[in-house]
N, C-alpha and C positions, 0 to 999 in steps of 0.2 A: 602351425604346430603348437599344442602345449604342452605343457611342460611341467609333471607334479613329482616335488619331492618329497617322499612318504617313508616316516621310520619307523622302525620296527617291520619292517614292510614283509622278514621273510615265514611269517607264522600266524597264526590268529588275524585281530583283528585287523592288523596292517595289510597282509598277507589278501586277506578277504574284499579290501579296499583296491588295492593295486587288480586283482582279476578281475575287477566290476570296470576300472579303467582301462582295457587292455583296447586298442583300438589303431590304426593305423596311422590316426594323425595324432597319435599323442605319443610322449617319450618320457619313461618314468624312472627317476633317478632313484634309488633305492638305497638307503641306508638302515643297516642291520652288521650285528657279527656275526650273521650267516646267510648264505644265501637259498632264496627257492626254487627245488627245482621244480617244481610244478609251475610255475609262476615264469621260468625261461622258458620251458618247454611250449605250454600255451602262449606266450609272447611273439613265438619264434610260427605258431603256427595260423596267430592271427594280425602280422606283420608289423608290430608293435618293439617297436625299441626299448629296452630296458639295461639301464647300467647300475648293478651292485656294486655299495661303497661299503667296504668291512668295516664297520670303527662302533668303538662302545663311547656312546654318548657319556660317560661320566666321567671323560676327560675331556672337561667344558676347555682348555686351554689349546686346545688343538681343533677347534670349531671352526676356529677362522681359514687354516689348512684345507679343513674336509670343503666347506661352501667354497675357496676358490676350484680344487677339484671339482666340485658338481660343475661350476660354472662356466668352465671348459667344453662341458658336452652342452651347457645353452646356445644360441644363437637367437641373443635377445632381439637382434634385428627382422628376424623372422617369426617371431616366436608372436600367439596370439595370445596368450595366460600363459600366468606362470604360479602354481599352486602351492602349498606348501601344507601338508598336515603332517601336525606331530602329532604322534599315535603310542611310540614308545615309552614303555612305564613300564613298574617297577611294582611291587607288594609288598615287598619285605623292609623294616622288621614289622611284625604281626607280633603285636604285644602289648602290655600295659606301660608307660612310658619309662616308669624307673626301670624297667626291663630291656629296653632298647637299648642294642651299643651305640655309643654314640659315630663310631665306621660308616654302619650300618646306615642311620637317619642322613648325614651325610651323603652318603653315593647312594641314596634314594633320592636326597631335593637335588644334588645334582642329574642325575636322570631326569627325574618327573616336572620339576620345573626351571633348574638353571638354563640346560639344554633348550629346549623350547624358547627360551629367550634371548639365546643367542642366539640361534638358529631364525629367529625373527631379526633381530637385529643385521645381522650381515646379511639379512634374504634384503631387505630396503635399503641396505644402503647401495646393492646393484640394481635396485629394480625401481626405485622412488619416482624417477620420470617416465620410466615406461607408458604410453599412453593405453595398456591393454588391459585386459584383466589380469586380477592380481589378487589373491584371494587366502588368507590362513587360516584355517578348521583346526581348533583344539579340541583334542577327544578330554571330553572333560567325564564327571562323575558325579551321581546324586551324594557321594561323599564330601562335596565339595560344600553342600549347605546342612548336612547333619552327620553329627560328631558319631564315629562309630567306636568303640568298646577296644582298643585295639590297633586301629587304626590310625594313632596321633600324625604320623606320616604324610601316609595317605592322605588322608583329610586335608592335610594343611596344604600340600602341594597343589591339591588337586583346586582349592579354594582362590591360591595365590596364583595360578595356570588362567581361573574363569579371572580374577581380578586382571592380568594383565592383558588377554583378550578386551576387555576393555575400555584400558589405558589405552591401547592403540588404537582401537576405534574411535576413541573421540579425542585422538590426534591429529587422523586420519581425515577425518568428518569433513572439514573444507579444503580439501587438496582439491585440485582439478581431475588429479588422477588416481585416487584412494588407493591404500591396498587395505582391503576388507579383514575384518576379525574374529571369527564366533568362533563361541564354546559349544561344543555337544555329545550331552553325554549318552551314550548311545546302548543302553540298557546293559542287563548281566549277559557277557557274552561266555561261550562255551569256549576258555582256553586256558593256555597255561597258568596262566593268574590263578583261574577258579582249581584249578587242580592245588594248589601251594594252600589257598584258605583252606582247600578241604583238610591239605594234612596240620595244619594245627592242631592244637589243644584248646579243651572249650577254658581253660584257664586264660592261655592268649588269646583267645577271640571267643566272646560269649555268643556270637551267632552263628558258629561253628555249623551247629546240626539244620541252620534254616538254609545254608548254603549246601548242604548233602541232600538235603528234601528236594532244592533246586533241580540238584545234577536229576535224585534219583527220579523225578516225576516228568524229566525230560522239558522243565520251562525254561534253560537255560536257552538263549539267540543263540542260533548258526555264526560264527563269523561271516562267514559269505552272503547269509541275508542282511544282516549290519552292513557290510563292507558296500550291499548292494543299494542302502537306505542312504549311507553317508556320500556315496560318491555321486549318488541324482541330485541330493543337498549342493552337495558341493559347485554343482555346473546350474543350476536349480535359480530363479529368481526367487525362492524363496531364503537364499541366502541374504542373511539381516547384517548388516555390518553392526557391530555392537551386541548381538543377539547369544544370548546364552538358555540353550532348552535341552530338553530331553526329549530326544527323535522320537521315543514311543509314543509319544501323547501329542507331537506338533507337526510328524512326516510319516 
């Protein structure tokens, strides 16, 4: 059996990820505050286990709670991988930085990056000997290496997400048993995110009108075809431990 824990998993891109992995010998722990029901339904009718966890990742203080619950439904003894993508993120504040509240910037790097690192942290310290596979996918962003107008948040998060991706990889690198790390950012996807840039102001985000060209000329990614590129990565020997890309130009 394996075993992937994916957040944000009831919408978008998460959401898109989890139906690419629905499969009979896999069991996908799901963490989101909401659940999908498209995503039960098809689970249910292609014999695929899946257990939603309600909790908003930006109460980093209660993470060690949520992963002993996930890890109730593992059976590491059985268990052949055990995957972990963090997906869930965040957009907001969209602004110039003196304009940002500071709430806001907060329970954004809590989401976008603290989480993610706890979330790593307590996945190894149950899984560190496991002899299986063992593998975590950061959805990272071309945000991450160019400063966007607006985006001081984002940016940063997204930047310090690829940096610790691979902190752990070259942790990782002489274990007997690694647990793998890569970032990828998996192009402009059609979701809720892209809907919140659209309603800015070209004041708060100067590239306002190239993301409405986006929506209007239909170049935005399907989730589901993303969801479909990330999760072949993910089981994929082309998984790089240390590897940080952009799926459109390297899968």
């Amino acid at each position: 059996m394996k075993y992937f824990i994916i957040t944000g998993a009831s919408k978008g891109l998460g959401e898109g990820i989890a139906l690419e992995l629905l499969h009979e010998d896999h069991h996908l722990l799901c963490v989101s505050r909401n659940e999908s029901q498209e995503l039960k339904t098809m689970a249910t009718a292609k014999n695929c286990q899946v257990d939603f966890f309600a909790f908003d990742l930006a109460f980093n203080q209660d993470i060690p709670r949520l992963c002993q619950l996930i890890f109730e439904k593992i059976d590491t003894a059985a268990a052949t991988g055990i995957y972990l993508i963090n997906n869930a993120g965040v957009i907001k504040p969209v602004d110039r930085v003196e304009n940002c509240p500071p709430e806001e910037v907060e329970t954004h790097l809590r989401v976008n990056l603290i989480a993610p690192m706890v979330l790593t942290i307590e996945l190894m310290k149950r899984i560190r000997d496991l002899p299986i596979q063992k593998r975590i996918l950061n959805i990272s962003s071309g945000a991450a290496t160019n400063p966007y107008y607006g985006w001081s948040s984002y940016c940063t998060g997204k930047a310090g997400l690829d940096m610790f991706s691979r902190c752990v990889a070259t942790e990782q690198q002489d274990e007997k048993y690694p647990v793998e790390s890569m970032g990828v950012a998996p192009g402009i996807i059609d979701t809720g995110m892209q809907t919140t840039i659209r309603g800015t102001s070209e004041e708060q985000f100067i590239h306002r009108k190239k993301f409405v060209e986006l929506k209007e000329t239909g170049q935005l990614i399907p989730p589901t075809l993303a969801g479909k590129r990330l999760a072949s990565l993910l089981l994929s020997s082309d998984f790089k431990n240390g590897g940080i890309i952009d799926i459109r130009e390297s899968y």
